[in-house]
N, C-alpha and C positions, 0 to 999 in steps of 0.2 A: 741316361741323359734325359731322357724323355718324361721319367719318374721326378728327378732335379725339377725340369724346366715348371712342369706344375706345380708341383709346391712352390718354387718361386710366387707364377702366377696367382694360389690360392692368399700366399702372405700378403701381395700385393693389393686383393681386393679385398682382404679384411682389414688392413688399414688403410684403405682407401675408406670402407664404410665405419671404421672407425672417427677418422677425421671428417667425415659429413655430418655424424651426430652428433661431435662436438660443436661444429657451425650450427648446426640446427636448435641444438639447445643453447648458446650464447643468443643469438636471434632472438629467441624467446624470453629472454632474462633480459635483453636491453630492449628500451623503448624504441618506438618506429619513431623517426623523427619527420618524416612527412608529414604528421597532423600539425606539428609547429612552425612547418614553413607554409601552412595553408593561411590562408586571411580569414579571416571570421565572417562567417556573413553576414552584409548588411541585415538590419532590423528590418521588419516591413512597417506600413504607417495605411492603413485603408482608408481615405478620404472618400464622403460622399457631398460630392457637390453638384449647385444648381449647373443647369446646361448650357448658360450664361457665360461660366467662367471657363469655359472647355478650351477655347486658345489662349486664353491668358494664364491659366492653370499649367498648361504642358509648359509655357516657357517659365514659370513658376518651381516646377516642379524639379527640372533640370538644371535652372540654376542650384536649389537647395540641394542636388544628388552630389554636385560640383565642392559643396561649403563643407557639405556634412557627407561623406561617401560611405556611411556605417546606417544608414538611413536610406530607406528604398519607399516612397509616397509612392501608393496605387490607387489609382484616383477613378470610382464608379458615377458618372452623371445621370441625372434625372431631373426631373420636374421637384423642385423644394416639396411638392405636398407629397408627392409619390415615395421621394426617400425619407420624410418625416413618417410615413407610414409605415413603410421598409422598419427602420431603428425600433417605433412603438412594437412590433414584432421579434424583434431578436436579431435583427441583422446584424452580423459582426466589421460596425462600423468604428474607427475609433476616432475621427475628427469628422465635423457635418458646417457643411459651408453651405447658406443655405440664404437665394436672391429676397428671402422675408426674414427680419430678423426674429419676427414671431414664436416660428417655427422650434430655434434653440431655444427660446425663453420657455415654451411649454414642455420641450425635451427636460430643459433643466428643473419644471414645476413638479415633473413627474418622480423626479430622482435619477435621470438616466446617465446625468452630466456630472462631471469632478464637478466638487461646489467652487463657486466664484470663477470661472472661465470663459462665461458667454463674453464673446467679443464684437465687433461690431468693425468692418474693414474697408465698405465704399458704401455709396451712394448708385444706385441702379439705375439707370436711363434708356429710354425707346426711342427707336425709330421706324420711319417706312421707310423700304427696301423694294428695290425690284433689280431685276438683271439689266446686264448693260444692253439688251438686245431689245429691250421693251420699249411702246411708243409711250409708255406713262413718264413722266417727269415731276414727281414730288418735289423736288428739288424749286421747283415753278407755284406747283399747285398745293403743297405742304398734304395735310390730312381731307381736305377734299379732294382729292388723286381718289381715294378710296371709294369715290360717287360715283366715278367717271362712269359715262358706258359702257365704255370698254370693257370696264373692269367684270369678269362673270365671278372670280371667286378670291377674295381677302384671307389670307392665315394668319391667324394666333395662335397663343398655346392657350391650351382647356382653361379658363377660368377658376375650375373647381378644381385645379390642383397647383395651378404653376401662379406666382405672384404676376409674371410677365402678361402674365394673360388677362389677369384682373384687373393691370394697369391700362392694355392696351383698350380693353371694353372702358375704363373710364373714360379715358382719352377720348374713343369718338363718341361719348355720350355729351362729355363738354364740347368737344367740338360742333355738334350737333349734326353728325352723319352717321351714328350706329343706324337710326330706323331707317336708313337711306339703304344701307349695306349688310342689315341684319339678316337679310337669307341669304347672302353672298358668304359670310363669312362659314371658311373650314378649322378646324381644332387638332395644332398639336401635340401631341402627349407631351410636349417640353417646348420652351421656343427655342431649339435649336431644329426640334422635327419640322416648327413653322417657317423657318427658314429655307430645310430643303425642301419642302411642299412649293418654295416660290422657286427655287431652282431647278427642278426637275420639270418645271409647269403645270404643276396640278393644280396652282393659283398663280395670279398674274401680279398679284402686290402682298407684303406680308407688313405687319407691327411684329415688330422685333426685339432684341436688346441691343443696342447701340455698340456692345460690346463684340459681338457676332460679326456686326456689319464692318467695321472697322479695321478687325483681324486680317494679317496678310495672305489667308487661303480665301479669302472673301470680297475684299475689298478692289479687288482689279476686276471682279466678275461683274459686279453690280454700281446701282446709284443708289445713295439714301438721304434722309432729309429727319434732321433731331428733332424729333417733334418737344415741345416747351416746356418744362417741366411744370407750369400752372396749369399743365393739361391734364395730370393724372399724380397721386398721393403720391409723398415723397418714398423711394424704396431703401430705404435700409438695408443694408446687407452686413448679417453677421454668421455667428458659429458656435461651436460651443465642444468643446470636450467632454467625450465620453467614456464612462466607466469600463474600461479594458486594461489587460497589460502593457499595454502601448502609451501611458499618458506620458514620460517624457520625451517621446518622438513627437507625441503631436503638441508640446508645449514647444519644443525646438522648431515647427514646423509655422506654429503661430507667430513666432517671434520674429521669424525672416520677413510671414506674409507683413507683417504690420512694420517692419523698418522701412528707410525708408528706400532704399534696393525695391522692397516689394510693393510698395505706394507708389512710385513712381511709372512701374511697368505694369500696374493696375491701370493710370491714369492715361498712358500710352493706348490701352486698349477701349477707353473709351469711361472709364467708368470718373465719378466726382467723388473726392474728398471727403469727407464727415464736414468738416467746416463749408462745406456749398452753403 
């Protein structure tokens, strides 16, 4: 009996490891069908834009994730001269938003740009900026604020890199208060750095992009006052497509900026029209 019941149990487990090899090699000979119910992953799209458009961007960006969900825009900000130097180097950027339209024009002189892409998408605008807690009132005193006594130190962004910054030294040179406040003034790497230099209080009034001040993480913190646009060159703001695999994301990506979805929620944050 005892001799029976083993063989029994030997039959049993050679076809038991019978019918496993056969499951194991059908497995093998049919396709996994989990990679077909996976979704593909969106594209990615590296934007490098001015520091300008940093909250009008995200809400920018979000809608297009909404339109186009096969498309994922990751967006690096800097100072326009900083990421123009960035690209002149190798940066792997594939769209360049940039507060001087200059900047893509000479990307594109170089060769770095799809031919015929540079675009051109708002008009640039400044202003002073201080917090709500401050005894200065631009808003009163417009760009003489910036004389005031009180005033120990004024923020920009660096001249020598960011357009905003070149604007803002124009501005009080027409206005005729730079030599007033020219040791007052601090530099930062981008004006959105000169922004938080006014917020943090490492200065007490900043020149700005109107566009910053405006934004709803901004705009309950502080007062500002638009200083005139005959105060300083007019800013163009364009871009320019550049040579990567990526050029129909970032042609898909232009098209939204410049409808008018994306003109409108440009103009919401502060920025003017090409036709100003």
């Amino acid at each position: 009996m005892t001799r029976w019941r083993s063989g029994i149990r030997a039959a049993v487990a050679a076809i038991l490891v019978i019918v496993a090899g056969l499951l194991f090699a059908v497995r093998l000979r049919s396709p996994d069908p989990s990679p077909r119910q996976r979704p593909p992953a969106p594209l990615p799209l590296r934007i490098a834009a001015a520091s300008d458009l940093r909250f009008a961007l995200e809400e920018l960006t979000a809608g297009y994730r909404r339109t186009s969900p096969m498309v994922s825009p990751a967006v690096t900000y800097g100072s326009s001269g900083t990421l123009y130097a960035q690209i002149l180097n190798g940066a792997p950027f594939d769209l360049f938003m940039s507060a001087d339209i200059e900047y893509p024009r000479q990307i594109a002189m170089r060769g770095l740009a799809v031919a015929d892409t540079e675009f051109t998408y708002a008009v640039g605008r400044l202003a002073v900026w201080v917090t709500t807690s401050s005894p200065l009132a631009p808003e009163q005193s417009g760009m003489q604020v910036l004389a005031d006594a009180r005033v120990r130190h004024v923020a920009i962004a660096n001249p020598a890199t960011a357009p905003y910054g070149r604007a803002a030294e124009a501005a009080m040179r027409k206005a005729n208060v730079y030599e007033r406040v020219n040791m007052k003034i601090v530099l930062g790497e981008n004006v959105a750095q000169a922004l938080q230099f006014v917020q943090s209080g490492a200065a007490d009034v900043g020149v700005i992009a109107l566009s910053l001040a405006v934004a709803p993480p901004v705009r309950d913190t502080g007062r500002y006052w638009p200083i005139p646009l005959d105060l300083y060159p007019r800013m163009d703001q364009g871009g320019v497509i550049l040579k990567t695999d990526a050029v129909d994301q970032a042609r898909g990506f232009r098209t939204y900026l410049l409808s008018d979805v994306g003109r409108d929620l440009l103009k919401h944050y502060g920025f003017y029209g090409l036709d100003h």
